[in-house]
DOPA-236360 format. One record per residue (C-alpha): x, y, z; residue in three letters. Coordinates in nm, 2 decimals. Layout:
<nodes>
NODE      x      y      z code
NODE      X      Y      Z  ALA
...
</nodes>
This chain:
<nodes>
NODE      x      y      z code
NODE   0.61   3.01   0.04  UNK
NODE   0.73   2.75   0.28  UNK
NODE   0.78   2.58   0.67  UNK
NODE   0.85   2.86   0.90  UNK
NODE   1.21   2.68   0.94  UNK
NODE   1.26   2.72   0.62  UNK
NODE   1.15   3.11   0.58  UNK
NODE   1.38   3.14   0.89  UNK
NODE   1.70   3.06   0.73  UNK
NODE   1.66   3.31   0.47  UNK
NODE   1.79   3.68   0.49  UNK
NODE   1.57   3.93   0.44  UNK
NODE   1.49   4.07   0.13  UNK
NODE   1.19   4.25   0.08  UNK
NODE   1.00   3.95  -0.02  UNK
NODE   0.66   3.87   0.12  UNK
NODE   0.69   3.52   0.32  UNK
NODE   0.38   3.31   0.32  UNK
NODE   0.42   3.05   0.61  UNK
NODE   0.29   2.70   0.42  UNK
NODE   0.00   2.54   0.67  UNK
NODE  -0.05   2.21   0.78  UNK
NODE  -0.17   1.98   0.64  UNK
NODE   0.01   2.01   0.34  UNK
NODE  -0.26   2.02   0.11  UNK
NODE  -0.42   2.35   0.25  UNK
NODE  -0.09   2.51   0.12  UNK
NODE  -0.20   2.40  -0.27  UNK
NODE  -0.49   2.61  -0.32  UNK
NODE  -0.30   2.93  -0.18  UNK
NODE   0.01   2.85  -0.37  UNK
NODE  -0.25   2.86  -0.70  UNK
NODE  -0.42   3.16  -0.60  UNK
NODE  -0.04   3.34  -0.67  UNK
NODE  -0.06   3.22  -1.01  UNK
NODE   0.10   3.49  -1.24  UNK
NODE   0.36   3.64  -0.97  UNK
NODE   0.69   3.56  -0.89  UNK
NODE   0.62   3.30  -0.66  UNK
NODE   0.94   3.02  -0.50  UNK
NODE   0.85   2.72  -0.33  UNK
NODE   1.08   2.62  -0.05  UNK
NODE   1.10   2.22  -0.01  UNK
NODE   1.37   1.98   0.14  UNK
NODE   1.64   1.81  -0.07  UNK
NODE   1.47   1.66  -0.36  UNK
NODE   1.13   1.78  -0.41  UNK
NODE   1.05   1.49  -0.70  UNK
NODE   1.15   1.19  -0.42  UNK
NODE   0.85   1.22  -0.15  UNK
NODE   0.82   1.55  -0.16  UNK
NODE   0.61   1.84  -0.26  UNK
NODE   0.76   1.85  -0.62  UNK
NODE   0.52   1.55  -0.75  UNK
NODE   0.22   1.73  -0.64  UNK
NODE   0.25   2.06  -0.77  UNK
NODE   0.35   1.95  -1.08  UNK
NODE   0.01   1.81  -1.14  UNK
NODE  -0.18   2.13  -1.05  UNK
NODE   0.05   2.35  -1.26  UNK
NODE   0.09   2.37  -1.67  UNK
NODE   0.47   2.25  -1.78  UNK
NODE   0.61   2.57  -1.85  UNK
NODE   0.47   2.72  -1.56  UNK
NODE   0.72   2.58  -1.30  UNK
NODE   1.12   2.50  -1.26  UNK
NODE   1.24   2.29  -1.00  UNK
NODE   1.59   2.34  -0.82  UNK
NODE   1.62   1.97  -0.70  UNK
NODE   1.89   1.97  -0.39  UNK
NODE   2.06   1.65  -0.22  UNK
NODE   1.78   1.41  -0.13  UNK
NODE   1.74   1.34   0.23  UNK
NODE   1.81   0.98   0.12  UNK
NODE   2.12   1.05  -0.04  UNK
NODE   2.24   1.23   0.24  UNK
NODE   2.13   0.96   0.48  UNK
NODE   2.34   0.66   0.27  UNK
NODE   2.67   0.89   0.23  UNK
NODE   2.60   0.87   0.65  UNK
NODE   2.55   0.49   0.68  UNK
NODE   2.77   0.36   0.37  UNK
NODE   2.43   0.17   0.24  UNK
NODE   2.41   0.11  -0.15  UNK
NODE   2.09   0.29  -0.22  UNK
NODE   1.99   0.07  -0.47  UNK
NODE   1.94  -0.23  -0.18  UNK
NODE   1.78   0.01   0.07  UNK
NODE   1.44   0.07   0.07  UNK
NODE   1.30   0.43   0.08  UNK
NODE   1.04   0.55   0.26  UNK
NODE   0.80   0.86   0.28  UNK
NODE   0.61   0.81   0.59  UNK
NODE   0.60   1.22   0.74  UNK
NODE   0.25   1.24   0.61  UNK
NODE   0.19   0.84   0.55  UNK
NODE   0.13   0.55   0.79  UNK
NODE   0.38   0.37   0.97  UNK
NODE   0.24   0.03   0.86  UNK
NODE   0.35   0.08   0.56  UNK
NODE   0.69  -0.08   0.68  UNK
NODE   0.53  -0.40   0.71  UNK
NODE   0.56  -0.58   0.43  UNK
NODE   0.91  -0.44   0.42  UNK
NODE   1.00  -0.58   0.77  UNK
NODE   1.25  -0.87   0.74  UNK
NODE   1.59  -0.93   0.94  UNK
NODE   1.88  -0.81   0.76  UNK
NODE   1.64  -0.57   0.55  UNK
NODE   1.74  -0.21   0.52  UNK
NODE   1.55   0.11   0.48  UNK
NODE   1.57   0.52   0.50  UNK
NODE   1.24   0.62   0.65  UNK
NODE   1.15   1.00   0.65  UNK
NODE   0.94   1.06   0.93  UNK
NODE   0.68   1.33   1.06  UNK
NODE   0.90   1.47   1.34  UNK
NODE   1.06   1.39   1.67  UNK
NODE   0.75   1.23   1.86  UNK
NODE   0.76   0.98   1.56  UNK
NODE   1.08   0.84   1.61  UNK
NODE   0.91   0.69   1.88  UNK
NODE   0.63   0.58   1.72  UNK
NODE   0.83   0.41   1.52  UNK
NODE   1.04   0.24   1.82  UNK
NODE   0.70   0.08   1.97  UNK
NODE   0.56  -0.04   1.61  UNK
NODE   0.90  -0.22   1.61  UNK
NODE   0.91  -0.36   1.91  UNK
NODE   0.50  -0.41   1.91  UNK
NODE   0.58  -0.67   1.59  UNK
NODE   0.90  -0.82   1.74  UNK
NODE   1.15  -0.63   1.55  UNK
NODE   1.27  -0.42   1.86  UNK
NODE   1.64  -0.54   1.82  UNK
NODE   1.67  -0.37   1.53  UNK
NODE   2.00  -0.11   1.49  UNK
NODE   1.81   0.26   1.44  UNK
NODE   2.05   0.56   1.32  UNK
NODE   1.84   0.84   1.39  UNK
NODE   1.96   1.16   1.18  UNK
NODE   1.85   1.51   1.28  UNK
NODE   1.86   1.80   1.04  UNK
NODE   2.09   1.64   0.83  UNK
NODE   2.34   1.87   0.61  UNK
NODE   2.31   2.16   0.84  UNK
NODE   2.47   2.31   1.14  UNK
NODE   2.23   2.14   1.34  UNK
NODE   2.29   1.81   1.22  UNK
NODE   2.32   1.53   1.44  UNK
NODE   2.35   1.12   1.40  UNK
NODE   2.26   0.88   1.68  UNK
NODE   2.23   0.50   1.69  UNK
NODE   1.96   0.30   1.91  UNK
NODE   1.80   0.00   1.97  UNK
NODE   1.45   0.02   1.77  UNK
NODE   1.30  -0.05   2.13  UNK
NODE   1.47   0.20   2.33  UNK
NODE   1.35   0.50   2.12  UNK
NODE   1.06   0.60   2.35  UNK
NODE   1.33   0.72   2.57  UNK
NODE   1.49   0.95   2.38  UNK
NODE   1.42   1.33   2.17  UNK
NODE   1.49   1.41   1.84  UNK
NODE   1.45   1.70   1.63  UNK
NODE   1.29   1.78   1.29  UNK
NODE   1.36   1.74   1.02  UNK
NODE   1.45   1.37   1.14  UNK
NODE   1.50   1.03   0.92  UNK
NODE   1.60   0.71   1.06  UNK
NODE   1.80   0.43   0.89  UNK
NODE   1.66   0.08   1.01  UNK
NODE   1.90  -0.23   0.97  UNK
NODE   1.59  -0.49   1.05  UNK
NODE   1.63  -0.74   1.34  UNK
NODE   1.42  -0.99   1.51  UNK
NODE   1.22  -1.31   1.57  UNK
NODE   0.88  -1.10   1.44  UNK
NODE   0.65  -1.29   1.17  UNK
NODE   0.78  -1.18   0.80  UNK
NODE   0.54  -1.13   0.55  UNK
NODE   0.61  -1.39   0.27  UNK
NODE   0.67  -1.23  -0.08  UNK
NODE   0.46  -1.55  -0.29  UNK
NODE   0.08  -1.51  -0.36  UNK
NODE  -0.15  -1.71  -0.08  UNK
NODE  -0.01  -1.63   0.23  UNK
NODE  -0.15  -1.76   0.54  UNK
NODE  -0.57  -1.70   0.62  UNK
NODE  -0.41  -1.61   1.01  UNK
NODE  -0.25  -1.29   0.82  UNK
NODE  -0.61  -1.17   0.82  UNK
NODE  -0.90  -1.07   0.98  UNK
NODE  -1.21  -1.25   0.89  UNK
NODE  -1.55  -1.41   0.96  UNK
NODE  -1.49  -1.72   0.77  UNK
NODE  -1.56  -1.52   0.44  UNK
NODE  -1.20  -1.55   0.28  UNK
NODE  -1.06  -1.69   0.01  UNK
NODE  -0.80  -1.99   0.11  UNK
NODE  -0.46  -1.95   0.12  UNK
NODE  -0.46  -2.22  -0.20  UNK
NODE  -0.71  -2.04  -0.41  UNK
NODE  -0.61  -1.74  -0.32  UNK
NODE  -0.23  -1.88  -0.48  UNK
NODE  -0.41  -1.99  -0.77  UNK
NODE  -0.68  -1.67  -0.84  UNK
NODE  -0.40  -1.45  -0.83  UNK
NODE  -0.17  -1.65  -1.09  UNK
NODE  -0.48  -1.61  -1.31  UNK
NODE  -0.54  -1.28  -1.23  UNK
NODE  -0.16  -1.20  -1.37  UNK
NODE  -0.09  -0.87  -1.21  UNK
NODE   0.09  -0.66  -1.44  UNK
NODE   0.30  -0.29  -1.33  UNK
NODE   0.00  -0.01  -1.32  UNK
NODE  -0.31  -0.21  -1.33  UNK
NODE  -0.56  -0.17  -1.13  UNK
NODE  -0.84  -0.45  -0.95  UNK
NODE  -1.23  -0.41  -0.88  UNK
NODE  -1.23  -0.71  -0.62  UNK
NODE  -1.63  -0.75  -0.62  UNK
NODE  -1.72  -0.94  -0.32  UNK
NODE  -1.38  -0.84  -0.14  UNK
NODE  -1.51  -1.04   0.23  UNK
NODE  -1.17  -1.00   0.39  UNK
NODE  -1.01  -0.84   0.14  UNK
NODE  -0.72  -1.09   0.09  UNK
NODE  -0.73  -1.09  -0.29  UNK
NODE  -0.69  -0.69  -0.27  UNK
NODE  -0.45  -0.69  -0.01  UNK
NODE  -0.22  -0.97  -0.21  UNK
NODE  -0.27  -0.80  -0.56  UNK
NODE  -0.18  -0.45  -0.41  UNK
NODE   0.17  -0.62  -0.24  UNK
NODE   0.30  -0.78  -0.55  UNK
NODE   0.40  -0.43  -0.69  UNK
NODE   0.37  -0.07  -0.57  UNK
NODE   0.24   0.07  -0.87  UNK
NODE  -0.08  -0.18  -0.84  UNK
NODE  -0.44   0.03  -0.73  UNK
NODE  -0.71  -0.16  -0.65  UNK
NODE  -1.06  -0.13  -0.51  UNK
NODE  -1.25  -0.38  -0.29  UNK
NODE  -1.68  -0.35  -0.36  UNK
NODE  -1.83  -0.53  -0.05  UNK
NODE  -2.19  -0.52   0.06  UNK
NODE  -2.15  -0.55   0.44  UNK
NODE  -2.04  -0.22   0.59  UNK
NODE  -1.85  -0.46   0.87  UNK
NODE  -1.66  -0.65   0.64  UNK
NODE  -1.58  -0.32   0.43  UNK
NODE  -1.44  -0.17   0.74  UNK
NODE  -1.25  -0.53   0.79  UNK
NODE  -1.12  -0.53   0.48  UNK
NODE  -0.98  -0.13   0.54  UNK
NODE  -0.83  -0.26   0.87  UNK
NODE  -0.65  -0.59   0.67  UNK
NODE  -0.50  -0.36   0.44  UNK
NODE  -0.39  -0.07   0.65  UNK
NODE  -0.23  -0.30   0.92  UNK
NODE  -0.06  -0.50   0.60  UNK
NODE   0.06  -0.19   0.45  UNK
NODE  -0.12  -0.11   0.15  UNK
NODE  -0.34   0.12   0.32  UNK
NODE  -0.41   0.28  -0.09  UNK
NODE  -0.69  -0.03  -0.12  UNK
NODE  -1.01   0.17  -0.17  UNK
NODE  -1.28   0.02  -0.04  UNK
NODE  -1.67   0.11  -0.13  UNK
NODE  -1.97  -0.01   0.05  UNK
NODE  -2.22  -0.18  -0.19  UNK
NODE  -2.39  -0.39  -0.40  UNK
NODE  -2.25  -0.51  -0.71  UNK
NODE  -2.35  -0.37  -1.04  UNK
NODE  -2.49  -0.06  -0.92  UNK
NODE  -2.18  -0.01  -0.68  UNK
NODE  -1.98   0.01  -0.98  UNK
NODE  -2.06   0.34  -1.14  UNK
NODE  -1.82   0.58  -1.11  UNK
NODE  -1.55   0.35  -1.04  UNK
NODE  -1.21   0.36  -1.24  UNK
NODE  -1.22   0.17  -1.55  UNK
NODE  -1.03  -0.21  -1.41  UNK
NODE  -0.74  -0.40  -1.57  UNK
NODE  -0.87  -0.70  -1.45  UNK
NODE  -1.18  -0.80  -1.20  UNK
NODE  -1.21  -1.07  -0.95  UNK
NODE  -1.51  -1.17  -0.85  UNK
NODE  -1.50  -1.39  -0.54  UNK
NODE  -1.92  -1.37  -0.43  UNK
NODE  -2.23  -1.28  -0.56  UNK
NODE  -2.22  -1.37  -0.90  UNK
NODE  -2.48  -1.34  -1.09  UNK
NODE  -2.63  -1.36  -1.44  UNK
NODE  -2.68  -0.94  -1.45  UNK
NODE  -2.36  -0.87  -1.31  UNK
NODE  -2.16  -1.11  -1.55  UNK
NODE  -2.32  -0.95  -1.82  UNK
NODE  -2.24  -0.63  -1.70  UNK
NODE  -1.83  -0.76  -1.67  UNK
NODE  -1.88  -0.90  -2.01  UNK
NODE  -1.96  -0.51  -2.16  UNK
NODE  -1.70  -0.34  -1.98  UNK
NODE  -1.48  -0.10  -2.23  UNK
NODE  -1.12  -0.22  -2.23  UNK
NODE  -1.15  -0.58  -2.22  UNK
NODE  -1.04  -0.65  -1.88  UNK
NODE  -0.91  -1.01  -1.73  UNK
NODE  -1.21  -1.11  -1.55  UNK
NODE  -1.16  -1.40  -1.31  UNK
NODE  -1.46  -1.55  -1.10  UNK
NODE  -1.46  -1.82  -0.82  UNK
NODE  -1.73  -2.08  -0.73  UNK
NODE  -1.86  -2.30  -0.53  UNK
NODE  -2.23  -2.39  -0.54  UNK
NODE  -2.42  -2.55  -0.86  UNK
NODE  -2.60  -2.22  -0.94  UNK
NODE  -2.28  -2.02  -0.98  UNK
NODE  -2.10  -2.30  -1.10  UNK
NODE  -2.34  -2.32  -1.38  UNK
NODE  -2.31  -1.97  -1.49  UNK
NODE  -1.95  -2.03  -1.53  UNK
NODE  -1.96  -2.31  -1.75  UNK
NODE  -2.19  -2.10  -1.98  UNK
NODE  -1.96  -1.80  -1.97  UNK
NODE  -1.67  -2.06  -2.06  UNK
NODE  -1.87  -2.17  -2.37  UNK
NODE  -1.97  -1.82  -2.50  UNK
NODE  -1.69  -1.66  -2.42  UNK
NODE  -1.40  -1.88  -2.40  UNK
NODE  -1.10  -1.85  -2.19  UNK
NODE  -0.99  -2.14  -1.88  UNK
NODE  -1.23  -2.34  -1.67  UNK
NODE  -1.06  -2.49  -1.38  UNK
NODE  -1.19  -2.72  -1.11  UNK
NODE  -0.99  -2.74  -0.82  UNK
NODE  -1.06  -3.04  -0.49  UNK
NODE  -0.85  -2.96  -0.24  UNK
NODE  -0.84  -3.19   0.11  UNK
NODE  -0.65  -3.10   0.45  UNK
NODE  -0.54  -3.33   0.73  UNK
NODE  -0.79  -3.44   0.97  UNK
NODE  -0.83  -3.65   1.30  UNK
NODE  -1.01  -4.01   1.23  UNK
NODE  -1.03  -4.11   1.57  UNK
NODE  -0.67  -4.21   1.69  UNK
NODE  -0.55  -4.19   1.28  UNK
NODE  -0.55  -3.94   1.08  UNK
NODE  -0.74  -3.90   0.71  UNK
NODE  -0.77  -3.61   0.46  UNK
NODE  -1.13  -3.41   0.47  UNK
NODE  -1.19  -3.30   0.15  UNK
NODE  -1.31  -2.91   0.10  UNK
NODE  -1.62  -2.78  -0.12  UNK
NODE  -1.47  -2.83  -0.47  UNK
NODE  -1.35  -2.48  -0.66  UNK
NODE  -1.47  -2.37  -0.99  UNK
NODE  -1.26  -2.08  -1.15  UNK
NODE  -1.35  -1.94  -1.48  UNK
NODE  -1.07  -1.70  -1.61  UNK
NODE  -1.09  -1.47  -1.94  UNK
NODE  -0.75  -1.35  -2.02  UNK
</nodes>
């Protein structure tokens, strides 16, 4: 079982040859239904480094399988540029979105990017150029390690004028004036979308150095609004999971939108009503809760299994209130943060102080 390119290249045998579909995933089920037969599973290069390898595994018991692991299109794709692949970032994208170079996208950055197939290329070109990284120097590589193989170089903004074929990578050395995402916590509010319902660039700073993300955790942002906190949680580390609960289907699609066009298009978002929006979910590592606190949900937070960091955010008396009394049963930190910004006084200049910021953290 595998792409008809790949059935093509072998000599015939006998064997029966099962063309895999597309998408990938209708292939699984048919793959499963050989169970007990002699079955081979053609994939490119290393089937454990984006490829089908990962996935299989997880349907199939451990003795069931061996894998044959080739020359990873990556590998093969530094031996061609000279890049130290331990510097380079790798990317999957032939089934994935191409904003997930965004984060990534910095001027004298480096990456590998697998992509879909020719058309893609130029995709990729006009995302570039779209976020003012068109400048950058993009070896495209076409059926690299075969007879077919050939390597081209082109500025990421003339791509759209050009054909490749699959399979096709491209190595990107990143050029540009285009706006870099910055790596610290509390990036600007501009980075999002919003309705006024975000948290500050300084809170923000400050709830996620409280919320201390470690490698593998994973979020329930209740109240996500824009879905900053999410979005910043989810950048700091790719093994991060998270899922943003907000009430207002238009602000649940915003926050979707935010994370998708900021590359962490995993954020799960679910359209609800904290408690009851809760069932179901997987169990958090930690909880932020940035809006509709109140007395029933706190107690529900306070009986979660696992103990999770729970950090909540306030700003009027009422919530405010139930913080202080969650600080005193409870324990952990109670923070009160006044924060000012510049403002015009007539011809001068003074500060204009903000709503004053009550955070109550529970390590």
């Amino acid at each position: 079982m595998g792409p008809a390119r790949h059935l093509s290249l072998i000599p015939d045998s006998g064997a029966r040859r099962i063309p895999w579909p597309v998408p990938f995933a209708d292939g699984i089920e048919r793959l499963i239904a050989l169970r007990g037969q002699r079955v081979v599973a053609l994939a490119s290069g290393d089937p454990f480094w984006f490829g089908a390898g990962a996935v299989l595994a997880r349907r199939l018991a451990r003795g069931e399988w061996r894998a044959f692991p080739g020359a990873s299109v990556f590998a093969l794709a530094a031996a061609r540029m000279g890049w130290p692949l331990e510097t380079t970032d790798c990317l999957g994208l032939h089934a994935a979105p191409l904003t997930r170079m965004r984060p990534r996208l910095a001027p004298g950055k480096r990456m590998i990017v697998l992509l879909r197939d020719g058309a893609a290329v130029a995709e990729m070109g006009a995302y570039l150029g779209d976020l003012g990284f068109g400048p950058s120097q993009v070896t495209v590589m076409e059926c690299l390690g075969g007879p077919r193989e050939r390597v081209s170089l082109c500025r990421g903004d003339a791509l759209a004028d050009r054909r490749y074929a699959a399979p096709v990578c491209a190595a990107v050395d990143i050029a540009g004036d285009g706006a870099v995402v910055p790596l610290a916590s509390g990036r600007a509010d501009d980075w999002y979308d919003h309705d006024g319902q975000i948290t500050k660039r300084p809170v923000r700073a400050l709830t996620l150095s409280a919320l201390a993300p470690r490698p593998c955790d994973h979020l329930w942002d209740i109240g996500g609004g824009s879905g900053s906190i999410g979005i910043e949680w989810l950048l700091c580390d790719p093994t991060l999971t998270a899922t943003a609960i907000e009430p207002r289907p238009e602000r649940a699609a915003r926050i979707a939108a935010n994370a998708t066009r900021l590359g962490v298009d995993r954020l799960r978002v679910v359209t609800g009503h904290a408690p009851p929006a809760l069932s179901g979910l997987a169990p958090p590592d930690a909880v932020f809760v940035g809006g509709g606190l109140g007395a029933d949900l706190l107690d529900h937070l306070m009986a979660l299994p696992g103990r999770p960091r729970i950090v909540a955010n306030a700003v009027t008396l009422e919530t405010q209130s139930l913080l202080v009394a969650a600080h005193a049963r409870h324990g952990g930190d109670l923070l009160r943060a006044e924060l000012s910004s510049v403002t015009a006084i007539g011809t001068r200049r003074g500060w204009k102080p903000a709503f004053p910021i009550m955070q109550w953290s529970r390590p």
